[in-house]
N, C-alpha and C positions, 0 to 999 in steps of 0.2 A: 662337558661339565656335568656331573653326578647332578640327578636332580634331589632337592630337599625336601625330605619328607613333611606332608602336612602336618600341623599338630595336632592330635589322639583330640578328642572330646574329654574332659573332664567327667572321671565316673562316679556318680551320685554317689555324695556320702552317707556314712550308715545314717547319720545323723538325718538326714532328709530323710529315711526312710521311718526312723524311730517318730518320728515327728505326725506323717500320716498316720502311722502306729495311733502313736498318742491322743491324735485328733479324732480320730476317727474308733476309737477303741472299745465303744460301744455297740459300734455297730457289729465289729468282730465278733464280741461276746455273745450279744444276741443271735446275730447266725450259730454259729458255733454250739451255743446251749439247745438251740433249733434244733439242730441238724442231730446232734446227741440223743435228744427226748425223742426224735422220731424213730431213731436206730435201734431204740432200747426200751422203748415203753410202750407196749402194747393200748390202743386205745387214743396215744393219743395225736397221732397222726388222721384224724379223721374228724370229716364235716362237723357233726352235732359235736366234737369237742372244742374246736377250734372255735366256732360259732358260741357255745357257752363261755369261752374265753373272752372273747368279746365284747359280751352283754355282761359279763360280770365287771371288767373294767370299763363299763361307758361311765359310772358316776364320776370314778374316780377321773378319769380322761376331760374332762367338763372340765372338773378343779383344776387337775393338774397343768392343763395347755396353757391356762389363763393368769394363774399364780406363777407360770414361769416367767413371763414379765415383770410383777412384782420383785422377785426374785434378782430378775437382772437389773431391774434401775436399783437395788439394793434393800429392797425391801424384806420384811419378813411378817408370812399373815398367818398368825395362830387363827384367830376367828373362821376360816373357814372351816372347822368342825362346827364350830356352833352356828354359824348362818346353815349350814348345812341338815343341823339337826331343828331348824326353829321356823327356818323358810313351809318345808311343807304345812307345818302346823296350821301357819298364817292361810295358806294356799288350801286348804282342808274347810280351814272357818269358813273362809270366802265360798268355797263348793257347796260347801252344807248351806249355808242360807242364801245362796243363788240360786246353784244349779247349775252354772257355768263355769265349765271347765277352761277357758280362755280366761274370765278375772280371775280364776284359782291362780294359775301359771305366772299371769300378771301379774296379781299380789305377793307370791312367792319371789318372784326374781325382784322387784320392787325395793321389798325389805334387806334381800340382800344386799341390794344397789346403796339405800340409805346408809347402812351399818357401812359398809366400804367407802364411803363418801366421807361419815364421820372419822373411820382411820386412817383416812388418806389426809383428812383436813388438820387432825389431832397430830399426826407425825412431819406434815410441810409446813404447819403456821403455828404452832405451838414447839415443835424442835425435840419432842419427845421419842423416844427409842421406841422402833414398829416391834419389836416383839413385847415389851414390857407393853406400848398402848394396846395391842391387838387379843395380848393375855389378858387385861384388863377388859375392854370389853367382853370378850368371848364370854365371862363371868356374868357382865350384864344382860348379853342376849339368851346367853342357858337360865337364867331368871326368867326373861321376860316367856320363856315357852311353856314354863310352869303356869303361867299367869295366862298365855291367851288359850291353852288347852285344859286349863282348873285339872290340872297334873291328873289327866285321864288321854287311853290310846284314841286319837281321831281315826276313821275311816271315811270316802267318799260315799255318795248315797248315789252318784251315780256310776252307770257301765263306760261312760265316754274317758273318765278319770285312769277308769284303771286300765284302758286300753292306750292310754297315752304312752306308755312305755313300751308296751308289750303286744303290740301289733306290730307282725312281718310283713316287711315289704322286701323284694327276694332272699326270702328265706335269713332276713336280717332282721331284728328288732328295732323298733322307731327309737330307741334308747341307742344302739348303737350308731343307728343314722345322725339322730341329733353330735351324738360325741363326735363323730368325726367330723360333723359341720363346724362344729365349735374349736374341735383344731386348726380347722381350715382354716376359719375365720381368724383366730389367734397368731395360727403358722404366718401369715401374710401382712399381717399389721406389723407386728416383728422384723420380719425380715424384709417386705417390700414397700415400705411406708417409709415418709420422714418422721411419723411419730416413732416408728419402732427403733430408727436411727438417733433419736432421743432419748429413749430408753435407753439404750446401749451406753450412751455419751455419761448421761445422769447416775448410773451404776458405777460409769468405771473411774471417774471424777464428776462429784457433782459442783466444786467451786468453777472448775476448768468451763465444762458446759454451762454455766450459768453466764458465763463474763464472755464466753461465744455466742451468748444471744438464746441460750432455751432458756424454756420458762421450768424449769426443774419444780417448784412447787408443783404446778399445774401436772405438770408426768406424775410425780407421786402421788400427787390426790387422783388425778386416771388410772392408773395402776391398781390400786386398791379399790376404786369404785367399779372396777371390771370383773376385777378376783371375788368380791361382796357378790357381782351380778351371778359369775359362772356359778360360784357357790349355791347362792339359792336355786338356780338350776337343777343342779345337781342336786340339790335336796329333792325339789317336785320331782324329779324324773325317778327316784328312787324311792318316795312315798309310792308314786302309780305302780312300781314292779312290786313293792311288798304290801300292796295293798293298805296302807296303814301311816299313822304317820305318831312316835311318843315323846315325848320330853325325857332329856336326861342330859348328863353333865361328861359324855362322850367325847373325848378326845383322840378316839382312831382313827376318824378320817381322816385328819390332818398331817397322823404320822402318815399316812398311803401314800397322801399328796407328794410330801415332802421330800419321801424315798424314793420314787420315783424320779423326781426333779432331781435331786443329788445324783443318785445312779445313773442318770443318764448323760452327766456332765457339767450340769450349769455349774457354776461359781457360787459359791453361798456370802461369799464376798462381793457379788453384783457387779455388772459391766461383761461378763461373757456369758453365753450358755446358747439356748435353740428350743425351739418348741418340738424337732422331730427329733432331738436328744432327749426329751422328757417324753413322750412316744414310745422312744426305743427303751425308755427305762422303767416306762411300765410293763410294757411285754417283757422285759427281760423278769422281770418282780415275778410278773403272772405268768409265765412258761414255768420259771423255778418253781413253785407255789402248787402249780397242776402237776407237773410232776411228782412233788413231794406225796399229793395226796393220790395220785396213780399209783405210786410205789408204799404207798401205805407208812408213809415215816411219821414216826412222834410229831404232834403237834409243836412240843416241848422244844426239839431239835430244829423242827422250824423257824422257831423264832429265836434261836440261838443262830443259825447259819444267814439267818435274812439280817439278824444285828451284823454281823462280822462283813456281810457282801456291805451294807451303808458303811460302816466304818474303814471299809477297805476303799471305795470310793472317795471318801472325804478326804483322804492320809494321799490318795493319788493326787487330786484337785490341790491341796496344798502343796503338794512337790509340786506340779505343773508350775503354779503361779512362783512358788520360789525361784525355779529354774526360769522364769521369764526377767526377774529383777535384775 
């Protein structure tokens, strides 16, 4: 009797393939734009550039790791430009009439803690929209920096301040060391915690997770009083590298944050995204960016091809989530 042949394995569809594609597409890009920049631009395949790279995204990296949580329980925090630009001020006062650089640091992150408590509490037990509450404040806090600096540039009086940033430890800046602690810390609450499995829940239904038992208020007021804390971080740690710290009504940091966060995948609709997506989407930002300025391009051009990469990001994220429904 002929014997019957086994049956063949089933061979992965394109579809499974397009899928890690899709998942994982970040990561492609970013190798990919790597691998490009090193082949073709002189300069910047080497130590002191890569390491500049680094130290120049550590404020942003602070922000961005921490507000991707906000992000994913669905939130949305314009204020961290302005905790970001009002934090050191605070953190500068406290220097100046101490001397300690510890209550500086203290009082800097403090404030921002407060201000995130306030828009976490404004948007869970009031029911108002985080970006409208967050714009609203941001308003209040870019005042209040005119008022604790009497609208003049603070500087520290002492050398401990301004080394806070800008002391290497292997050939690494303590501003870069801090940023990748604070992903760490960020990356891990996320993803290996039940708060970060909260998070997740509360983004992507928050009636559903509430009546499974989270306390969904309680995630959104955490979430923003996290993003408040990184924030003012991120402001001190950026007063110590520019020496200095001024009042003004700045709103660039936030778009940095932001683009990042989107470029690198999350959901602006809350319930998916990853801290080593927002990671990857800052280096992808600041590879493109060091390059532009290796290769000497228009400023102009810049910021037309960095709008078109967000907008092409946001236009994928939507197809994604459509093709899920």
């Amino acid at each position: 009797m002929a014997e019957t042949a086994a049956p063949s394995a089933p061979a992965p569809s394109a579809g499974r393939y397009l899928g890690v594609l899709g998942r994982f597409g970040i990561v492609w890009v970013t190798l990919a734009l790597f691998v490009v920049l090193a082949a073709t631009t002189d300069g910047f395949l080497t130590g002191p550039n890569l390491r500049n790279v680094l130290d120049q995204q550590a404020t942003l990296l602070i922000a961005a790791s921490v507000a991707t949580l906000t992000m994913i329980a669905g939130g949305f925090d314009v204020s961290i430009a302005a905790v970001a630009v009002v934090s050191p001020l605070v953190a500068l006062r406290v220097e100046n009439a101490t001397g300690s650089v510890l209550l500086a640091l203290l009082a800097g992150c403090a404030f921002g803690l407060v201000v995130g408590l306030a828009n976490g509490s404004i948007v869970a037990f009031a029911r108002i929209n985080s970006f409208i509450t967050t714009l609203a404040t941001s308003f209040i806090v870019f005042g209040l920096g005119y008022i604790v600096s009497e609208r003049s540039i603070l500087r520290p009086v002492t050398e401990s301040f301004r080394n806070l940033a800008r002391t290497r430890v292997l050939n690494l800046t303590t501003a870069t060391w801090i940023s990748l602690a604070v992903v760490a810390v960020a990356w891990f609450a996320l993803a290996g915690t039940r708060f970060g499995r909260h998070v997740y829940a509360t983004g992507g239904n928050a009636e559903a997770a509430r009546l499974a038992g989270v306390r969904t208020r309680h995630i959104v007021v955490s979430v923003f009083a996290l993003s408040g804390l990184a924030a003012g971080l991120a402001g001190v740690v950026a007063s110590s590298r520019t020496i200095s710290a001024t009042p003004s009504d700045d709103f660039s940091f936030v778009f940095g944050v932001i683009a990042a966060i989107v470029v690198g995948g999350t959901s602006i609709a809350g319930g998916t995204g990853a801290v080593w997506r927002t990671l990857l989407g800052a280096f992808f930002i600041a590879f493109m960016v060091n390059g532009f300025n290796l290769h000497q391009v228009d400023p102009i051009w810049q910021r037309v091809i960095q709008g078109v990469v967000i907008l092409v990001a946001v236009v994928a994220d939507s197809w994604s989530r459509s093709r899920r429904q």
